[in-house]
C-alpha positions as CSV (number, residue, x, y, z in Angstrom):
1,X,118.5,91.0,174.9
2,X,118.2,93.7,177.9
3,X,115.6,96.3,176.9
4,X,114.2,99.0,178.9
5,X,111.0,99.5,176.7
6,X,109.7,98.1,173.0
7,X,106.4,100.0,172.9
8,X,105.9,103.6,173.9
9,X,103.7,103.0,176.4
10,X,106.2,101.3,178.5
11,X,108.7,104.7,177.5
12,X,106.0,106.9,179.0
13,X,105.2,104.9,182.1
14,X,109.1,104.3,182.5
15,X,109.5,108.0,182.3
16,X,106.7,108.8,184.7
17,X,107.3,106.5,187.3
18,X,111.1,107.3,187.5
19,X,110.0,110.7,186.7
20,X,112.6,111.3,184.6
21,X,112.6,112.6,180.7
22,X,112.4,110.3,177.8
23,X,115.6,111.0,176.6
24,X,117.3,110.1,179.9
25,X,115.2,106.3,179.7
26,X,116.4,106.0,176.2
27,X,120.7,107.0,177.1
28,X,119.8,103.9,179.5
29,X,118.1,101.7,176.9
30,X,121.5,102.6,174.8
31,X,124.2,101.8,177.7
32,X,122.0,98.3,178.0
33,X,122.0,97.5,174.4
34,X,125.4,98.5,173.2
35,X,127.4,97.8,176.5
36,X,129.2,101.1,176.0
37,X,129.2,103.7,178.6
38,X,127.1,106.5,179.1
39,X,129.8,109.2,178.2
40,X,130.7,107.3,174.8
41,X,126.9,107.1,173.9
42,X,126.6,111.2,174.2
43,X,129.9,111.6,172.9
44,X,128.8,109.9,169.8
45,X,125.5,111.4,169.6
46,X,127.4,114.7,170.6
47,X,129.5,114.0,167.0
48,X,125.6,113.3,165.5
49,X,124.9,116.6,166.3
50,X,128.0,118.4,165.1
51,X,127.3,116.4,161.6
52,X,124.0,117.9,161.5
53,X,124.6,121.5,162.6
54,X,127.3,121.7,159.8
55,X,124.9,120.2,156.9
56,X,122.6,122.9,157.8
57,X,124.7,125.8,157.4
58,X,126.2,124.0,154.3
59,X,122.8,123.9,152.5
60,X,121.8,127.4,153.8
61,X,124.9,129.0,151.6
62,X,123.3,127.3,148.7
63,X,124.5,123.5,147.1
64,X,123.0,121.8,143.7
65,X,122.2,118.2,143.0
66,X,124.2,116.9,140.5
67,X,121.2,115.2,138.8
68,X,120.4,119.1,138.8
69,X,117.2,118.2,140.2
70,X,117.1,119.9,143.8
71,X,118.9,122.8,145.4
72,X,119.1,126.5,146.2
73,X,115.6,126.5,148.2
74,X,116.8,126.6,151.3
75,X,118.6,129.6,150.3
76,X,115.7,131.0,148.8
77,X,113.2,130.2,151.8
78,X,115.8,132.1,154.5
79,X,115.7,135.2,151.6
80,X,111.8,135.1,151.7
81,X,111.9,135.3,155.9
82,X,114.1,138.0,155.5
83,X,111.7,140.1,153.3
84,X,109.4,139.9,156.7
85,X,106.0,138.7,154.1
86,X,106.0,135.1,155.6
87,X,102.6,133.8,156.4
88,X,103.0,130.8,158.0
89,X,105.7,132.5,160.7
90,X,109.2,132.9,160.8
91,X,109.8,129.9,163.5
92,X,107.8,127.5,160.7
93,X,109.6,128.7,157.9
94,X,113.2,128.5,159.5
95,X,112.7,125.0,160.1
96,X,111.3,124.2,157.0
97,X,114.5,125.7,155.1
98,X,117.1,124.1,157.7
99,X,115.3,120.6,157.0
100,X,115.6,121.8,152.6
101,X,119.4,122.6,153.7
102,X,119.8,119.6,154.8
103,X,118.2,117.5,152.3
104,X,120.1,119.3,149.9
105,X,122.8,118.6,151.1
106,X,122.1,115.0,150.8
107,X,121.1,115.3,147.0
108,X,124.7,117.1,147.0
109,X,126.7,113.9,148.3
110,X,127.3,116.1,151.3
111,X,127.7,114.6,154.8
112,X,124.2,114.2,157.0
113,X,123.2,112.1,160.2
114,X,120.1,109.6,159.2
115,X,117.2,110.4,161.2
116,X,116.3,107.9,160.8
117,X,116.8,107.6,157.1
118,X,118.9,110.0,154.7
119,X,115.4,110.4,152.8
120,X,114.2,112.0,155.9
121,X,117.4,113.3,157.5
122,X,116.5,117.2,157.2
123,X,113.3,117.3,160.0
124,X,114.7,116.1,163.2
125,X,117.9,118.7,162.9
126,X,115.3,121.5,160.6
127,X,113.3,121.9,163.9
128,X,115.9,121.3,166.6
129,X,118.1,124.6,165.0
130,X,114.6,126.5,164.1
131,X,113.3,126.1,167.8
132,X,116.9,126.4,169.1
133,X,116.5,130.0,168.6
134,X,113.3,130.5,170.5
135,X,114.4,128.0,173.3
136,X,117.6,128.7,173.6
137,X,118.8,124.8,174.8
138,X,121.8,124.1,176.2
139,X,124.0,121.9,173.9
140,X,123.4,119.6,176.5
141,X,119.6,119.6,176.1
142,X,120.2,119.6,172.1
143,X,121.8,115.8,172.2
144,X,118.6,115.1,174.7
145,X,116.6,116.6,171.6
146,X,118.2,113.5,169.7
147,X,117.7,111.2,172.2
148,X,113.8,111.9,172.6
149,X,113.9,111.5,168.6
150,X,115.4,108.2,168.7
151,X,113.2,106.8,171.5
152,X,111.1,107.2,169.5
153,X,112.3,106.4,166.0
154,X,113.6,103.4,168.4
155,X,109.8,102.0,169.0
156,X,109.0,102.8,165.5
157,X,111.8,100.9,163.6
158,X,110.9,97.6,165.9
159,X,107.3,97.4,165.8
160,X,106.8,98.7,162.3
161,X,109.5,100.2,159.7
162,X,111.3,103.3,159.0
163,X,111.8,102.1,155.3
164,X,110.3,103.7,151.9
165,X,110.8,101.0,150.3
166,X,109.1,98.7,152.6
167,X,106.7,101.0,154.4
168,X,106.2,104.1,151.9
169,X,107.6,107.5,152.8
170,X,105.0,107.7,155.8
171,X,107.8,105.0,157.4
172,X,110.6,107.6,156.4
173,X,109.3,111.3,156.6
174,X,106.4,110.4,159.0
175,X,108.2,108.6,161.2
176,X,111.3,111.5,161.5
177,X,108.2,114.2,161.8
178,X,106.6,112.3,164.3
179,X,109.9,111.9,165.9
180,X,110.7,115.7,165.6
181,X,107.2,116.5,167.3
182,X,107.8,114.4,170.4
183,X,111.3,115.7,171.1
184,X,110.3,119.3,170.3
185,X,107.6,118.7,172.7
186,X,110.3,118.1,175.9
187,X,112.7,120.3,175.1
188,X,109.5,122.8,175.3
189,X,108.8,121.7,179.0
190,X,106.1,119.5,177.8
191,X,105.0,116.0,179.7
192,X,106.5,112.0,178.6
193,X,102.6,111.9,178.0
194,X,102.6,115.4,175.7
195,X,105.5,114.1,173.7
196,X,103.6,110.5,172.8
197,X,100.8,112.7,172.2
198,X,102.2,115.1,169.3
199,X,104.3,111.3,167.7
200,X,100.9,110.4,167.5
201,X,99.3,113.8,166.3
202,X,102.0,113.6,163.5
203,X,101.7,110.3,162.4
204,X,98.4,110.3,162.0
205,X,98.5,112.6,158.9
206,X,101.1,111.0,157.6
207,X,99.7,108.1,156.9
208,X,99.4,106.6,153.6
209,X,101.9,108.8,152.3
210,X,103.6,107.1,149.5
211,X,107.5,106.8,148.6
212,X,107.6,108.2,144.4
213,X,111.0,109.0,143.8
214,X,111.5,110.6,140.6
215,X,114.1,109.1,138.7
216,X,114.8,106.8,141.6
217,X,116.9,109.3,142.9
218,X,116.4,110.8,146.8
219,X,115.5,114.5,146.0
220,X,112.1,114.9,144.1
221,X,110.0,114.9,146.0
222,X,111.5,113.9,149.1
223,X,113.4,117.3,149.7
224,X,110.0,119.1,150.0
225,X,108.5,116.5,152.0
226,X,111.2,117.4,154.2
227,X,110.1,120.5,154.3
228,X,106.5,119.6,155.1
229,X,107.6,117.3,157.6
230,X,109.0,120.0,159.5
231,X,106.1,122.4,159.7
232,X,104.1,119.3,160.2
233,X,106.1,118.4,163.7
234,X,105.9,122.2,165.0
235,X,102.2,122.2,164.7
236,X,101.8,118.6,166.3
237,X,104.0,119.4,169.0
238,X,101.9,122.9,169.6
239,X,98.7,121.1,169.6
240,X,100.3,118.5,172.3
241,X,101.1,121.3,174.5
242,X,98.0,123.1,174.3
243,X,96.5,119.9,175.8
244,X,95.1,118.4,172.6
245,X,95.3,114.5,172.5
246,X,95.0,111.6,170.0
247,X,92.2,109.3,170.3
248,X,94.5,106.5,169.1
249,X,96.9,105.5,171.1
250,X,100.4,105.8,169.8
251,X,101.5,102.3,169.7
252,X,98.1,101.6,167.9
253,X,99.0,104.5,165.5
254,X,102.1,102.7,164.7
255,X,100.8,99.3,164.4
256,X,98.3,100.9,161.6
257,X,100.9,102.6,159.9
258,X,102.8,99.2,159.4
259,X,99.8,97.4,157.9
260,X,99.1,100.3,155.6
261,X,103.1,99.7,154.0
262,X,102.3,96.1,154.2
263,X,99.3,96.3,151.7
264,X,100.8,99.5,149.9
265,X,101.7,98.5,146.2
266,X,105.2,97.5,145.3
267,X,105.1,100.3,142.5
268,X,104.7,103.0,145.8
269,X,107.4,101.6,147.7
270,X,110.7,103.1,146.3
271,X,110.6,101.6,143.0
272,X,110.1,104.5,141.1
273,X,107.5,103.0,138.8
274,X,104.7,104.9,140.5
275,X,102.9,108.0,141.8
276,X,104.8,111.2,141.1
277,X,108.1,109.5,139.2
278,X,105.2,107.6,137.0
279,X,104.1,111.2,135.6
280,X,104.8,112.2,132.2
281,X,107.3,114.7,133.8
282,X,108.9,112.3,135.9
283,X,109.3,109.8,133.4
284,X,111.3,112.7,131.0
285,X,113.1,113.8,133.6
286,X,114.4,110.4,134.6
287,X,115.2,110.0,130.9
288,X,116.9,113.5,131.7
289,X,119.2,112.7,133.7
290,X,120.0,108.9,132.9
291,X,118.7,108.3,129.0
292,X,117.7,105.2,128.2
293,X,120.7,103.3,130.4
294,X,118.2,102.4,133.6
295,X,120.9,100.4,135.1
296,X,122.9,103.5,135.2
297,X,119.6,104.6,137.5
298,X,119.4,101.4,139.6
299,X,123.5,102.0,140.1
300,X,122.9,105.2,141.6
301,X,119.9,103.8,143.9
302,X,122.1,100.7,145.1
């Protein structure tokens, strides 16, 4: 098989040399792999993009779960900008409740783009609308937003796992945050170099994160991670910009985040028999929502 790059070193010294962006070396990695041409690979992440702009403005007017378990935050997170008492900043907070919307969404049965899992599908598109007000993109330089992500989600999903139930929900919502961080990082004018250094920022304090679904159902916790996610890939993209740099390389940062999901309990993994859906709450609210029929629950996960 034709490949461009497999770790992101080679992506960085690829994009250096030919001293072009990541996102262009990764449309080329996609017309070698898939044999399609260039315009059909934008044109379908084009479509990606659409998908995602609409679940975020679906979620911001407010959906509900019907496990009744998530929705109406994001709503209530754009209400608490408005009120102008925010903290943590306005450009944090809007992604954090465009990446809720969208997760929402999800819990809804609502349409969404994996990025790269629906677990974690509300970062990558949470920032790329916050920012898209500060940065004001093109639409073309929105799709490379996507591309960047995926280089990136790209080296991660073949040298490690982008999988809560194999890796834990560092392989789902670290992976997207990390991914999120590198592609803000370019569309910010920042350096091939900049961008591997915020994926590796982000990673880092991911790791270890475990995947606890309550009632194995995709919504408690994982919409909030979501949303911590987001704020998480701002930062770590800031600090790459700034000129802050990881110690670990980033392939090295990946390789270590595969052998911590390799040696993560089963019971942490996506089974829900662990961590957060192992509480006392967790338990009655799985018993909630499904009674005592758990292959009602497993139906629902399958």
């Amino acid at each position: 098989m034709d490949i461009l790059f497999s770790s992101v070193k080679e992506l960085v010294s690829l994009a250096e040399t030919q001293n072009k962006p990541i996102s262009e070396i990764m449309i080329e990695q996609e017309v070698l792999l898939t044999r399609r041409s260039r315009e059909e690979i934008i044109a379908q992440m084009e479509r990606n993009l659409t998908v995602m702009e609409q679940a975020v403005e679906q979620g911001l007017k407010g959906v509900k779960s019907t496990s009744g378990l998530t929705g109406g935050d994001a709503v209530l997170l754009q209400q608490y900008i408005a009120s102008g008492k925010s903290l943590s900043g306005d450009l944090i907070l809007d992604a954090v409740s465009k990446a809720v919307a969208t997760n929402e969404v999800n819990a809804a049965m609502g349409m969404i783009c994996a990025t790269p899992t629906a677990g974690a599908a509300g970062i990558v598109p949470g920032t790329l609308f916050a920012v898209k007000n500060k940065l004001n993109p093109t639409r073309e330089q929105m799709i490379n937003y996507l591309f960047t992500s995926g280089a990136f989600g790209f080296v991660v999903a073949n040298n490690a796992s982008i999988s809560g139930a194999a890796g834990g929900c560092q392989a789902e919502t670290g992976s997207a945050a990390s991914m999120a961080a590198a592609a803000i990082v370019e569309m910010a004018g920042g350096t091939p170099q900049q961008s591997a250094e915020a994926f590796s920022i982000v990673m880092k304090n991911m790791l270890g994160l475990v995947c606890d679904p309550v009632a194995g159902l995709v919504e408690v916790p994982c919409v909030k991670r979501n949303a911590m996610g987001a704020a998480k890939a701002l930062v770590g993209a800031d600090m790459a910009l700034a000129g802050v740099v990881s110690r670990i390389p980033t392939d090295e940062v990946i390789e270590a985040m595969h052998r911590i999901g390799q040696t993560m309990p089963s019971a942490l993994r996506e089974t829900a028999k662990g961590g957060l859906a192992a509480t006392p709450t967790g338990k009655a609210l799985e018993a909630e929502i499904f009674g005592k029929d758990k292959s009602a629950r497993d139906t629902v996960k399958s």
